[in-house]
Gaussian input, Z-matrix of N, CA and C with variables (Angstrom, degrees):
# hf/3-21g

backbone

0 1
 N
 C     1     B1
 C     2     B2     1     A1
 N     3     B3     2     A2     1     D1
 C     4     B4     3     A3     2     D2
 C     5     B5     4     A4     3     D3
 N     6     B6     5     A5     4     D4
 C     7     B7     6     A6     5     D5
 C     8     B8     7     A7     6     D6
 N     9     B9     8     A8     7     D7
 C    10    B10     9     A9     8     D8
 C    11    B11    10    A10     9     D9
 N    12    B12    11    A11    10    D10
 C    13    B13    12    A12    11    D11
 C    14    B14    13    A13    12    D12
 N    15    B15    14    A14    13    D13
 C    16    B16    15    A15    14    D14
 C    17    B17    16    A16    15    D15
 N    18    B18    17    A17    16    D16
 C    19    B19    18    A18    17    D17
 C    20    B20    19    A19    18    D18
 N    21    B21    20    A20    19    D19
 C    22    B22    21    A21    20    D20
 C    23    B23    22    A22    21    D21
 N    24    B24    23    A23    22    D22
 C    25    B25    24    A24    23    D23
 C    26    B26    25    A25    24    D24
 N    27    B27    26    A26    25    D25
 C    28    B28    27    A27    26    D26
 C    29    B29    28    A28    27    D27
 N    30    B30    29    A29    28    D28
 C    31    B31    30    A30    29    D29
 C    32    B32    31    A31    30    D30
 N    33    B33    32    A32    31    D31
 C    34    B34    33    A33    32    D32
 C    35    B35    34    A34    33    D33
 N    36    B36    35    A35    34    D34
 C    37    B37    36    A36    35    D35
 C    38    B38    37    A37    36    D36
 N    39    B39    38    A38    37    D37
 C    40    B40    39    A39    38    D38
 C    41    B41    40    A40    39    D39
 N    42    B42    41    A41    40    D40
 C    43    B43    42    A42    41    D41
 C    44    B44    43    A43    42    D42
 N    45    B45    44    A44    43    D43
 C    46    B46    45    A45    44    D44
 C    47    B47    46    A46    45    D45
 N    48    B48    47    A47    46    D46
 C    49    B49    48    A48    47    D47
 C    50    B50    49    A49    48    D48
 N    51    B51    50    A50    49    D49
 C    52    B52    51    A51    50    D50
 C    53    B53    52    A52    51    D51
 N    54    B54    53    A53    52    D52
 C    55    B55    54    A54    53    D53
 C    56    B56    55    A55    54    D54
 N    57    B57    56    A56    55    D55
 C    58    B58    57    A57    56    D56
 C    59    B59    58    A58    57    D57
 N    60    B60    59    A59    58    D58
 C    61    B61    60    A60    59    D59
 C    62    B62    61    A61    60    D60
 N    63    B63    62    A62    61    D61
 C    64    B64    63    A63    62    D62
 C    65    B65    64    A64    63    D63
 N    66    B66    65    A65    64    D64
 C    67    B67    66    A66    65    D65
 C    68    B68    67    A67    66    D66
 N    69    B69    68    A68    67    D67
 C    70    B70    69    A69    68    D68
 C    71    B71    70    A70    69    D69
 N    72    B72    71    A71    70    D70
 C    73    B73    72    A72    71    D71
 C    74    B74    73    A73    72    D72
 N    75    B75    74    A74    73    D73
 C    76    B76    75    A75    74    D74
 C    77    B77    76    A76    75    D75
 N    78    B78    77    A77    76    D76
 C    79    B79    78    A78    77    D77
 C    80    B80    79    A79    78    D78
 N    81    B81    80    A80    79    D79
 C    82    B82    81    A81    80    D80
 C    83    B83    82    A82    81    D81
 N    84    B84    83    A83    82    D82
 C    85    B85    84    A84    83    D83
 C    86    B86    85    A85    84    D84
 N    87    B87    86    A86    85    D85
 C    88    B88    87    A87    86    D86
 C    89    B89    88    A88    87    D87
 N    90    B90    89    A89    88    D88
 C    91    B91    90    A90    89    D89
 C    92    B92    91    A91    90    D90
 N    93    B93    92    A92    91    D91
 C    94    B94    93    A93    92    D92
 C    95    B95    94    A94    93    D93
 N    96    B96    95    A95    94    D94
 C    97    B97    96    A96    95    D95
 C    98    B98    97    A97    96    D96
 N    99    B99    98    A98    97    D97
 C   100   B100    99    A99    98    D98
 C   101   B101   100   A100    99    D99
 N   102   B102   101   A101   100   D100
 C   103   B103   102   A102   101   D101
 C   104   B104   103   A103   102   D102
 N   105   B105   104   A104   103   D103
 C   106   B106   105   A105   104   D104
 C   107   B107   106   A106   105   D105
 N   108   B108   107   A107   106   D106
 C   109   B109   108   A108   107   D107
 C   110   B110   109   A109   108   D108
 N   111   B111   110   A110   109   D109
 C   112   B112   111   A111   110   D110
 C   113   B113   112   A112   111   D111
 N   114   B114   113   A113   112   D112
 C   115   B115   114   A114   113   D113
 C   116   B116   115   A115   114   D114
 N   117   B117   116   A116   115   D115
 C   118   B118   117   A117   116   D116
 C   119   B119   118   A118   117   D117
 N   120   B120   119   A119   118   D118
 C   121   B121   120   A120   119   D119
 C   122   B122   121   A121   120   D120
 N   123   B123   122   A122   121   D121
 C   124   B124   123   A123   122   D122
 C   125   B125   124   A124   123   D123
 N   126   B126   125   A125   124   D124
 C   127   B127   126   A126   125   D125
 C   128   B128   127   A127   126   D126
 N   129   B129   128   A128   127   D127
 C   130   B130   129   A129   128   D128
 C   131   B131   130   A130   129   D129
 N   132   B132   131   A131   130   D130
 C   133   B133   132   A132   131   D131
 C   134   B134   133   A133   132   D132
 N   135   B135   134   A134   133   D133
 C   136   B136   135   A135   134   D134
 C   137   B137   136   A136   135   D135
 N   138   B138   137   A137   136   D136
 C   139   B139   138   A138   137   D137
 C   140   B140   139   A139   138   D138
 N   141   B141   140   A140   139   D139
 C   142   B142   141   A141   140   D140
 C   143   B143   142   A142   141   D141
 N   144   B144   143   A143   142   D142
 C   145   B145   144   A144   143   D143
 C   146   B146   145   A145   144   D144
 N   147   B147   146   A146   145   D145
 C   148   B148   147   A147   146   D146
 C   149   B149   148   A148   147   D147
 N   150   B150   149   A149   148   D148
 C   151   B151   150   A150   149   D149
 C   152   B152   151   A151   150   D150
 N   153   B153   152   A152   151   D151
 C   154   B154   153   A153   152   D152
 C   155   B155   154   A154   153   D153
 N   156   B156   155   A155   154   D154
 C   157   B157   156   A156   155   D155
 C   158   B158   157   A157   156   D156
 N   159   B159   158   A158   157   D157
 C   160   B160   159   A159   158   D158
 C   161   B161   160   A160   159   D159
 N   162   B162   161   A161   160   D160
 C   163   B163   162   A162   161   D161
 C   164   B164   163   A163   162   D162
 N   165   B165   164   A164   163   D163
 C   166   B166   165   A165   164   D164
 C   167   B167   166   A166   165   D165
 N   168   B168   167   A167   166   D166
 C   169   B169   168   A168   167   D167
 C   170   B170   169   A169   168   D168
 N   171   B171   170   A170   169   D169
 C   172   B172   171   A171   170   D170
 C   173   B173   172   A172   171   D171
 N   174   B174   173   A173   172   D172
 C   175   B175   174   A174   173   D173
 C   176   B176   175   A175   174   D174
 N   177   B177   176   A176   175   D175
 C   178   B178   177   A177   176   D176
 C   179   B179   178   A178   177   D177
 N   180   B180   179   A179   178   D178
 C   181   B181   180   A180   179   D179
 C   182   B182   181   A181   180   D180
 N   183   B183   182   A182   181   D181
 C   184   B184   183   A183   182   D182
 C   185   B185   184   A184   183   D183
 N   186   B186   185   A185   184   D184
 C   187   B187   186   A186   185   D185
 C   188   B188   187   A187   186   D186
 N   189   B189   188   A188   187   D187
 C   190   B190   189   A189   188   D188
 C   191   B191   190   A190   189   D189
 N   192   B192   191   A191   190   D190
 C   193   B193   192   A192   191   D191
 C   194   B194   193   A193   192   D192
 N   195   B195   194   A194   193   D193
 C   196   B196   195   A195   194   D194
 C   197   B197   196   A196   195   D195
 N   198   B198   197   A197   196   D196
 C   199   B199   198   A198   197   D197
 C   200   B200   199   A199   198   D198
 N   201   B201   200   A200   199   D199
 C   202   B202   201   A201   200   D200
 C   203   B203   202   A202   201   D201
 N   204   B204   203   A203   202   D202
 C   205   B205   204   A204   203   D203
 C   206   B206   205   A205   204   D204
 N   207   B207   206   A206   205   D205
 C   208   B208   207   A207   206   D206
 C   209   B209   208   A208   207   D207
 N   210   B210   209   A209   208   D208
 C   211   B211   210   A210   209   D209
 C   212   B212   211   A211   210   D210
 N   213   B213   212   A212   211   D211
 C   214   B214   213   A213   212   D212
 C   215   B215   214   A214   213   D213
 N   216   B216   215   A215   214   D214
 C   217   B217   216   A216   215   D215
 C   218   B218   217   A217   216   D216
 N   219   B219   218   A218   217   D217
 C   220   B220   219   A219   218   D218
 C   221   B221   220   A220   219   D219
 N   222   B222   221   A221   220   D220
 C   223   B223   222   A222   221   D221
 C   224   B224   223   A223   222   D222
 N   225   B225   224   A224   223   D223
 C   226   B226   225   A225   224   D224
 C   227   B227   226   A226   225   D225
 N   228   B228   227   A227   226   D226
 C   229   B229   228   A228   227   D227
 C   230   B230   229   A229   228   D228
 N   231   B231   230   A230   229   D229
 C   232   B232   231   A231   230   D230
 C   233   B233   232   A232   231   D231
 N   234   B234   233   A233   232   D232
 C   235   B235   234   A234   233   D233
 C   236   B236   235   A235   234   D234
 N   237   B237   236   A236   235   D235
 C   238   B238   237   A237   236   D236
 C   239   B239   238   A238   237   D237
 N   240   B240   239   A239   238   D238
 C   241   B241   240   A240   239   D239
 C   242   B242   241   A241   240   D240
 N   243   B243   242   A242   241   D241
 C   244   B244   243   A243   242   D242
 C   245   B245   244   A244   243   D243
 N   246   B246   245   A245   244   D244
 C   247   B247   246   A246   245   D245
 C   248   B248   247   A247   246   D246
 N   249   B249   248   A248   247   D247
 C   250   B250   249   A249   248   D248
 C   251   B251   250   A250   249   D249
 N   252   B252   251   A251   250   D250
 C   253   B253   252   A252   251   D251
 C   254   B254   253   A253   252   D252
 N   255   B255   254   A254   253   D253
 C   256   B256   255   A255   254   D254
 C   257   B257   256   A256   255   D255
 N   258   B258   257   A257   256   D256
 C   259   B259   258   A258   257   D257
 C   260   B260   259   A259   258   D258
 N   261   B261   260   A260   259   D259
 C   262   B262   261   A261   260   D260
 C   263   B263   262   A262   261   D261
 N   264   B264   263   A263   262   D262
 C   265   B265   264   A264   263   D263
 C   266   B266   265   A265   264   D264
 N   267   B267   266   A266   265   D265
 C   268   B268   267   A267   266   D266
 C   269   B269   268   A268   267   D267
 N   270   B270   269   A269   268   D268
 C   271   B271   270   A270   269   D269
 C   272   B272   271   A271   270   D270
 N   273   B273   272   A272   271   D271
 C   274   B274   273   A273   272   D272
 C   275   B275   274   A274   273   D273
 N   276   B276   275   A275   274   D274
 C   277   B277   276   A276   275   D275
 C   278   B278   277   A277   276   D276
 N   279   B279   278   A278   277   D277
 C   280   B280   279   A279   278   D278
 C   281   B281   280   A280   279   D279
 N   282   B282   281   A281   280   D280
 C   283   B283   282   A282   281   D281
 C   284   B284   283   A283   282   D282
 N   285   B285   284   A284   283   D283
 C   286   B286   285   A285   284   D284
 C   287   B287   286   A286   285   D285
 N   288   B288   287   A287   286   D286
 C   289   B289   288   A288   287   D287
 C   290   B290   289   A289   288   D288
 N   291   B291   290   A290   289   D289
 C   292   B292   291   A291   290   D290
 C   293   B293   292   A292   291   D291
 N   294   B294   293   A293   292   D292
 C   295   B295   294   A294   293   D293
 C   296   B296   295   A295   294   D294
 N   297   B297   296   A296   295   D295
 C   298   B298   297   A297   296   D296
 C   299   B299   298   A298   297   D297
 N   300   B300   299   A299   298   D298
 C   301   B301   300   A300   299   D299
 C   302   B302   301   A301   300   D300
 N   303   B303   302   A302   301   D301
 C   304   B304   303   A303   302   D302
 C   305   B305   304   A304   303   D303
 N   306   B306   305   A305   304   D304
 C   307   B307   306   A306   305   D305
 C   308   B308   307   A307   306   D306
 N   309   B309   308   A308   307   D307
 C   310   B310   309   A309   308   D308
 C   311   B311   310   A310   309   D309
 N   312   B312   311   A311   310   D310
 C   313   B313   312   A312   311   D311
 C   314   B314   313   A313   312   D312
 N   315   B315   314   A314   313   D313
 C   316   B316   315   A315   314   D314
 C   317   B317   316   A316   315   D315
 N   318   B318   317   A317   316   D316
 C   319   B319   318   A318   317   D317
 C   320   B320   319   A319   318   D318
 N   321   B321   320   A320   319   D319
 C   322   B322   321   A321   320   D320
 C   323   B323   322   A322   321   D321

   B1=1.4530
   B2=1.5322
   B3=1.3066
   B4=0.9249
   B5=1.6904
   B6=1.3221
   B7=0.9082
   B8=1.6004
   B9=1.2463
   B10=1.8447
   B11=1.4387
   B12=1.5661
   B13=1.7867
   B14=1.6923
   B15=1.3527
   B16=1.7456
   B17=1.6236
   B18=1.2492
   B19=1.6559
   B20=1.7785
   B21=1.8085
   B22=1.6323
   B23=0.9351
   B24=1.6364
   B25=1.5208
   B26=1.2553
   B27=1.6862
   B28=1.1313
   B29=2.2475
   B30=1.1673
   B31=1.9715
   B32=1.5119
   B33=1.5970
   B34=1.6661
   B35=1.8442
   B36=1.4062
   B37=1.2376
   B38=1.7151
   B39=1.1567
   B40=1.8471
   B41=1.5401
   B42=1.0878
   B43=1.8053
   B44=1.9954
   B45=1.7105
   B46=1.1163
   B47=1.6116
   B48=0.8040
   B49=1.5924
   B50=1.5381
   B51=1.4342
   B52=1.5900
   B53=2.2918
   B54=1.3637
   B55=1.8631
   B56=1.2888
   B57=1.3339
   B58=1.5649
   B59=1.4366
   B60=1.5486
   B61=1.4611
   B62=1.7356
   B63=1.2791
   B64=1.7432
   B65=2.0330
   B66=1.3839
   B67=1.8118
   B68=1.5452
   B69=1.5835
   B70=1.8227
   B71=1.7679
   B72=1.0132
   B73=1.6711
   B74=1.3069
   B75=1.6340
   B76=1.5772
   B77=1.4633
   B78=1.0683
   B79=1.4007
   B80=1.1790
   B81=1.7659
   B82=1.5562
   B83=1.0660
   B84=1.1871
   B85=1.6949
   B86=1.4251
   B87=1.1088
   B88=1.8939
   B89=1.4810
   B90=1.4941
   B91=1.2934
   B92=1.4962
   B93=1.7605
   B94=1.5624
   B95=1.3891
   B96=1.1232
   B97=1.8859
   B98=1.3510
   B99=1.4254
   B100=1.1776
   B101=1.3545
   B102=1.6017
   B103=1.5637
   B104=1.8492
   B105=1.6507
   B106=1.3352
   B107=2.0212
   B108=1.2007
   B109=1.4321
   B110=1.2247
   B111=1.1806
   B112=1.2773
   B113=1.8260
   B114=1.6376
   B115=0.6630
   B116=2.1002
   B117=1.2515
   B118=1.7132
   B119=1.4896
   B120=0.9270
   B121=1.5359
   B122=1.5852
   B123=0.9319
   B124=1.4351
   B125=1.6284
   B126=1.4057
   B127=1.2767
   B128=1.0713
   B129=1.5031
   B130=1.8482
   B131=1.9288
   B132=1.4687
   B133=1.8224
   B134=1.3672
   B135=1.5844
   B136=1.7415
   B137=1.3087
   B138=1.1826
   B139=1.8063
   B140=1.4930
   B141=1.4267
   B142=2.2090
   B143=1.1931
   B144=1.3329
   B145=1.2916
   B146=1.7651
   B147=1.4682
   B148=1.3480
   B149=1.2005
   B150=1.2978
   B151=1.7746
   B152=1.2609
   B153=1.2540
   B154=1.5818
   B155=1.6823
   B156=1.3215
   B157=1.6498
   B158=1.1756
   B159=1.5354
   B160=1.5833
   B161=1.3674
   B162=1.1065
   B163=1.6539
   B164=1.3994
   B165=0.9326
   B166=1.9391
   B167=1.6057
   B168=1.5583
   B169=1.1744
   B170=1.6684
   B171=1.3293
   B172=1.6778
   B173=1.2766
   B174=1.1606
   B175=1.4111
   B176=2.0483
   B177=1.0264
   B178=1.5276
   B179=1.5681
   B180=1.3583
   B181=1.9041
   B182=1.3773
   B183=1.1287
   B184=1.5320
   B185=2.0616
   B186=1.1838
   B187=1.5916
   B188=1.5735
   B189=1.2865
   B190=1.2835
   B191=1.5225
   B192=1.4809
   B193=1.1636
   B194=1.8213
   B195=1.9831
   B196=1.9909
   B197=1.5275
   B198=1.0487
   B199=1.5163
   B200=2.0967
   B201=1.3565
   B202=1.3315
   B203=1.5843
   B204=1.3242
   B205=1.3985
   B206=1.7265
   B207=1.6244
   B208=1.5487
   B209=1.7011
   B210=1.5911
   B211=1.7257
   B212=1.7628
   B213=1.5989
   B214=1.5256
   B215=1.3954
   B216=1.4529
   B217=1.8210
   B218=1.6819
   B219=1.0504
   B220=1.5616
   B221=1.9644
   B222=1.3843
   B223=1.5573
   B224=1.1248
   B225=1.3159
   B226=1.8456
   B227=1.2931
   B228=1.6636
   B229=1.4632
   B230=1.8429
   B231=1.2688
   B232=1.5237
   B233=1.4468
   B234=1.2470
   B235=1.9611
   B236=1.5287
   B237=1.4449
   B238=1.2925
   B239=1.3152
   B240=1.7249
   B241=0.9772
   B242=1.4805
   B243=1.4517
   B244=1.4108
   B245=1.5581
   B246=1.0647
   B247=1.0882
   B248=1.7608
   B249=1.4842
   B250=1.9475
   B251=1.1974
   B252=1.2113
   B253=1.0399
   B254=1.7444
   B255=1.5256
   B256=1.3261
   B257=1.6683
   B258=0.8031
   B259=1.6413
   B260=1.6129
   B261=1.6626
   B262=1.5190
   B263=1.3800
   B264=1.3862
   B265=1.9655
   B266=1.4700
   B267=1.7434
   B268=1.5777
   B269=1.5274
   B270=1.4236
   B271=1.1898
   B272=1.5104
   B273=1.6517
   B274=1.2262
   B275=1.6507
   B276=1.2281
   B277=1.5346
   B278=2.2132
   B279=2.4889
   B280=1.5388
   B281=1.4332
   B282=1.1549
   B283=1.5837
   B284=1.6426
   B285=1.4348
   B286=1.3622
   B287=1.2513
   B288=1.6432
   B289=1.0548
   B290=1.9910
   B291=1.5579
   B292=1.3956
   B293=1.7452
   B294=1.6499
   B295=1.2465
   B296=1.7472
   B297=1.5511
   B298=1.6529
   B299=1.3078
   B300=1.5150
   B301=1.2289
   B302=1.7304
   B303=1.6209
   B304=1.4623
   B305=0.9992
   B306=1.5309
   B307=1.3596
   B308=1.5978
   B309=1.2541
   B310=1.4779
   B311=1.6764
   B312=1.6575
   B313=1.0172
   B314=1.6716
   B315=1.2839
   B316=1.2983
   B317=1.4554
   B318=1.2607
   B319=1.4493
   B320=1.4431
   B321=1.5896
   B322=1.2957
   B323=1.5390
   A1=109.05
   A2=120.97
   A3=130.96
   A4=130.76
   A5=135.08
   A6=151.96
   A7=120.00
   A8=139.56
   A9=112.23
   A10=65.86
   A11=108.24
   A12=115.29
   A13=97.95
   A14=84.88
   A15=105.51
   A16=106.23
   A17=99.56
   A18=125.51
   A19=90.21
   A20=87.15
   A21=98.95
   A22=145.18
   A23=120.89
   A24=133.93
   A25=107.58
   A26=102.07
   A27=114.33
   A28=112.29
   A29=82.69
   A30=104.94
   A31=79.66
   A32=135.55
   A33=149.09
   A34=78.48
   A35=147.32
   A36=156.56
   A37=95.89
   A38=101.96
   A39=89.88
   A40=98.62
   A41=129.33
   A42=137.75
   A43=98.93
   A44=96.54
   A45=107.54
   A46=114.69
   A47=105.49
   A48=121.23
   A49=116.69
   A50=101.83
   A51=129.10
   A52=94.39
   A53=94.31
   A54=112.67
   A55=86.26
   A56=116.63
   A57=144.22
   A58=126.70
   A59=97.78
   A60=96.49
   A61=109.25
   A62=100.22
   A63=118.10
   A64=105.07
   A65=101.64
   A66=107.21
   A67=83.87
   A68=110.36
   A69=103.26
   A70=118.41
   A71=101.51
   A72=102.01
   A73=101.17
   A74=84.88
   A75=132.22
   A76=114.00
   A77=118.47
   A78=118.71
   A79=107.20
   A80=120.49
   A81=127.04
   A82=114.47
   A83=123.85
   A84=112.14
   A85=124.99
   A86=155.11
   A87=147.94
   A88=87.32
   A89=83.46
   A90=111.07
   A91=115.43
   A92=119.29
   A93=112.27
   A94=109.42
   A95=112.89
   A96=101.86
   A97=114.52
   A98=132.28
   A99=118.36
   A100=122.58
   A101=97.23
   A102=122.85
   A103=108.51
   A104=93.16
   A105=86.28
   A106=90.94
   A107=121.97
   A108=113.03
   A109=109.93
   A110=145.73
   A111=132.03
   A112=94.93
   A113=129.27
   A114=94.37
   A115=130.78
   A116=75.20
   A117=82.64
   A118=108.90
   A119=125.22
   A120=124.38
   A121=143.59
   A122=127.12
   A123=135.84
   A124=115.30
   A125=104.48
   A126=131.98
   A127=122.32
   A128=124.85
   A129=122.04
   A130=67.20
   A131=123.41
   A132=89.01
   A133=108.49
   A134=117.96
   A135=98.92
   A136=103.99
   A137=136.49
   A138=130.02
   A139=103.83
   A140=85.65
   A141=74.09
   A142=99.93
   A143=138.57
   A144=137.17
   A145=121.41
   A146=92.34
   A147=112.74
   A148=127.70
   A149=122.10
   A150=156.39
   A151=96.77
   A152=81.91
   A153=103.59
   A154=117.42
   A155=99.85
   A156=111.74
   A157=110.19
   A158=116.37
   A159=139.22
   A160=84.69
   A161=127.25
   A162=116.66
   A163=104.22
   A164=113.34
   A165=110.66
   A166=104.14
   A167=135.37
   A168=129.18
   A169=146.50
   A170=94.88
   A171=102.36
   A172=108.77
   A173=127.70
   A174=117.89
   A175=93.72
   A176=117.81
   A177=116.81
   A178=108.62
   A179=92.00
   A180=105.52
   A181=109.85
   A182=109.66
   A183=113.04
   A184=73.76
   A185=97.36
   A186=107.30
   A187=102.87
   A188=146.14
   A189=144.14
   A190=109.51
   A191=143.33
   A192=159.87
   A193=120.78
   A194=81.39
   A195=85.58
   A196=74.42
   A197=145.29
   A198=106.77
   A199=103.41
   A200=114.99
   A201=113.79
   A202=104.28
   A203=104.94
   A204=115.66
   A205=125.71
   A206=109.07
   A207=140.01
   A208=74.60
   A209=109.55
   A210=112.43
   A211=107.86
   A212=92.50
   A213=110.35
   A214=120.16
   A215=94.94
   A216=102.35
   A217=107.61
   A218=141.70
   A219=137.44
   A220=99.78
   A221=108.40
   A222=114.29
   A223=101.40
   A224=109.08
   A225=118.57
   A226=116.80
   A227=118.85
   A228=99.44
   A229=91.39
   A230=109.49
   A231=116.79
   A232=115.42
   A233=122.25
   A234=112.30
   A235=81.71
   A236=129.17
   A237=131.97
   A238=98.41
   A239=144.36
   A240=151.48
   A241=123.61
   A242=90.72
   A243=111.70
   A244=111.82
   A245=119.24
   A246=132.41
   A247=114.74
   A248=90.68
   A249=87.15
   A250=117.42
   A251=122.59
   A252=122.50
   A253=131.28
   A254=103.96
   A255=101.28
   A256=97.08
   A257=114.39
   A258=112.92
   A259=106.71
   A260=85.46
   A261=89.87
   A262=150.58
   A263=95.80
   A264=138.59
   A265=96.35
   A266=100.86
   A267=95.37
   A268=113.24
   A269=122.75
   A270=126.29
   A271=112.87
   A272=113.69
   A273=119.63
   A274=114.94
   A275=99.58
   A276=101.73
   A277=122.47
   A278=80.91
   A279=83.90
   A280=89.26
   A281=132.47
   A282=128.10
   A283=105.07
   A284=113.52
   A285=108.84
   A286=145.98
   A287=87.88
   A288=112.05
   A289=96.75
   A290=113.72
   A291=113.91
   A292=112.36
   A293=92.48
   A294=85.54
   A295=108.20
   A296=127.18
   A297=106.92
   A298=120.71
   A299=111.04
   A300=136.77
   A301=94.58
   A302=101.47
   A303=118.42
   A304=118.21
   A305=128.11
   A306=138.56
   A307=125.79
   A308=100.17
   A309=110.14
   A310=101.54
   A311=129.50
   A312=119.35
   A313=141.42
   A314=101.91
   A315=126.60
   A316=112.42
   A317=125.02
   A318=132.46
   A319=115.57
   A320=121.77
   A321=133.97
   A322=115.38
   D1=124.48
   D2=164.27
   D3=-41.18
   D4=140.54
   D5=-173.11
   D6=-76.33
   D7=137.54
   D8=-159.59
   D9=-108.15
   D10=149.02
   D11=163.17
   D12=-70.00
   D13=176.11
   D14=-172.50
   D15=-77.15
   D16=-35.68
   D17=-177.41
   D18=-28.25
   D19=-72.90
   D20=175.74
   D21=-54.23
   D22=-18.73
   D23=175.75
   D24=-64.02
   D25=-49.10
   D26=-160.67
   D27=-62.39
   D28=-38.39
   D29=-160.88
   D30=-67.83
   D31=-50.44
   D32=-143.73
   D33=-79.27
   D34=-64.93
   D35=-152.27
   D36=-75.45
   D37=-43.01
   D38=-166.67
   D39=-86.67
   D40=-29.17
   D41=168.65
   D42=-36.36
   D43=-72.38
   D44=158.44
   D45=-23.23
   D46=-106.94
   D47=-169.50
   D48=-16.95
   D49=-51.84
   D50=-170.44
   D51=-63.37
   D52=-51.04
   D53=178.82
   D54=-32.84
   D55=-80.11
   D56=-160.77
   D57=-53.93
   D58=-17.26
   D59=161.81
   D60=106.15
   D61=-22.50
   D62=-170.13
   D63=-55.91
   D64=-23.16
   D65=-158.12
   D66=-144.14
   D67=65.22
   D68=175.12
   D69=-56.02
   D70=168.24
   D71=167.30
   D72=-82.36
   D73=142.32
   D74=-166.34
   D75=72.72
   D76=12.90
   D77=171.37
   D78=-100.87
   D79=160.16
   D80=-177.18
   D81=-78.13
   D82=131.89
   D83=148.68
   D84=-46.49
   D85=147.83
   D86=132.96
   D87=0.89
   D88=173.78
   D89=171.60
   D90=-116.55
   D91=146.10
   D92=-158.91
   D93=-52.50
   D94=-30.22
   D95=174.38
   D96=-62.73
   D97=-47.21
   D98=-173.98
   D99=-53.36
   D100=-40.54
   D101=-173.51
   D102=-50.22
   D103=-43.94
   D104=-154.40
   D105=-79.19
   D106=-15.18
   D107=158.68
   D108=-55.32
   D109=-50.05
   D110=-134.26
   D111=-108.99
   D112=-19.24
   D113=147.03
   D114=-121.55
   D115=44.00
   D116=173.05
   D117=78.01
   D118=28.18
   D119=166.05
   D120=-109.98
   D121=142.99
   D122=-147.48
   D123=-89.10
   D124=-39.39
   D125=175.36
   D126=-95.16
   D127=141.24
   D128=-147.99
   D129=-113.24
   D130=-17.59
   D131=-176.46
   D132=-79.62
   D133=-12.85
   D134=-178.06
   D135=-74.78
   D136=-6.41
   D137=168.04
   D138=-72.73
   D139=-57.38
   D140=-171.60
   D141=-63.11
   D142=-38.70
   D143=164.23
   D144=-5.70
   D145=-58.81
   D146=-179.56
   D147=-87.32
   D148=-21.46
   D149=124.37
   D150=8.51
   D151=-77.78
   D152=-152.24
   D153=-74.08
   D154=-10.31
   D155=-179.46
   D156=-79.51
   D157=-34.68
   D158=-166.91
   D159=-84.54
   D160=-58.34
   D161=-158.79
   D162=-73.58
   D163=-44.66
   D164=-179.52
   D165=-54.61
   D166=-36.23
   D167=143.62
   D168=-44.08
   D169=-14.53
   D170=-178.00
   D171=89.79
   D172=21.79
   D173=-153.33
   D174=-116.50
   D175=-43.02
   D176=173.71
   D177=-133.71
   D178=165.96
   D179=164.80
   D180=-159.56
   D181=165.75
   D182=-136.84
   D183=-126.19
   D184=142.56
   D185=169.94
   D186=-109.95
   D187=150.58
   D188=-170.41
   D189=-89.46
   D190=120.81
   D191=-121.09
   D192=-11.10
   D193=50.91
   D194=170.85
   D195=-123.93
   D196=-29.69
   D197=-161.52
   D198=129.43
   D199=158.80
   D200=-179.18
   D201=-108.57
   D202=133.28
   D203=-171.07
   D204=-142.02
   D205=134.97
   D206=-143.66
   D207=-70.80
   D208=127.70
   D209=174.62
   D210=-138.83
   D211=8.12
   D212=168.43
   D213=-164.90
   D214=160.03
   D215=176.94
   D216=-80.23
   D217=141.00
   D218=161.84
   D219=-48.92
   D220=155.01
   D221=168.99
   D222=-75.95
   D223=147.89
   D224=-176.80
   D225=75.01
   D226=28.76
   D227=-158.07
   D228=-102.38
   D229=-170.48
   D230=173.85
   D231=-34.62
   D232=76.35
   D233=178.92
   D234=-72.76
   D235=-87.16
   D236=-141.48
   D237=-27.08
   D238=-47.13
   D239=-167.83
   D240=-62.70
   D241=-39.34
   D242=166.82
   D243=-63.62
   D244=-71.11
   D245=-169.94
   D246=-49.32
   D247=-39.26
   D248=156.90
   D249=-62.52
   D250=-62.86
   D251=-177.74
   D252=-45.58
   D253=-24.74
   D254=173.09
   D255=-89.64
   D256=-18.82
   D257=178.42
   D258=-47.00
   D259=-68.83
   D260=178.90
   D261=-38.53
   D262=-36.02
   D263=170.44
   D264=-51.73
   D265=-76.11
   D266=-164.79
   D267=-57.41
   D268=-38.92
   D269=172.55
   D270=-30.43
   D271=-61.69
   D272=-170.03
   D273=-76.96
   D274=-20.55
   D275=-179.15
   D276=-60.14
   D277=-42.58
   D278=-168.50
   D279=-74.62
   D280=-27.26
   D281=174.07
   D282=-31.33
   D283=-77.01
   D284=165.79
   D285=3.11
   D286=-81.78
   D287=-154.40
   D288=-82.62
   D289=-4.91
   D290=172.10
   D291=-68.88
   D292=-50.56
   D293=-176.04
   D294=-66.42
   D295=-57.56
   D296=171.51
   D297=-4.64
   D298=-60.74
   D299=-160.67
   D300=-41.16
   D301=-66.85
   D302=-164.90
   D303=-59.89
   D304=-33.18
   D305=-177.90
   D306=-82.22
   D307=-26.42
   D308=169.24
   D309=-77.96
   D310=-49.13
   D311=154.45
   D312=-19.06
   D313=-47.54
   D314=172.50
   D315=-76.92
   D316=-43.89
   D317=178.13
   D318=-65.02
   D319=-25.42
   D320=177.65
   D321=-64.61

């Protein structure tokens, strides 16, 4: 049985991560140095390596000296999580938008 390269561990772990909420969209990834600390690697191509796996997915893109950045969720990733979370939003939003409500009331 074949061996998965690291390339892939690595792209399969940050997919992960990104699912999970840890690297939301529109936020940056690290930067390849950190990366390649954190996961022990020597070579700055097994990061782009993995870069490039994520990006051929839709999942990041890299802007040229801003940094690489989360521009999607992976398929299958945390809905239930999601779905709280938008829960929560609207919750807080009509919250808002009650008090607006009241204050413009008051301003009249």
């Amino acid at each position: 049985m074949a061996k998965t390269p690291r390339y892939q561990e690595i792209a399969d772990d940050l997919r992960r991560r990104i699912g999970e909420g840890k690297f939301p969209v529109g936020t940056a990834l690290p930067p390849i140095s950190e990366l390649m600390g954190e996961y022990q690697v020597d070579g700055l191509n097994t990061i782009r390596g993995a870069h490039g796996v994520l990006r051929d997915e839709g999942l990041i893109e890299t802007v040229q000296g801003k940094g690489t950045f989360v521009i999607a969720l992976p398929e299958g990733g945390d809905r239930e999580a999601l779905r709280k979370d938008v829960g929560e939003l609207k919750d807080a939003l009509e919250k808002a938008q009650s008090a607006l409500s009241r204050i413009w009331r008051r301003l009249d």
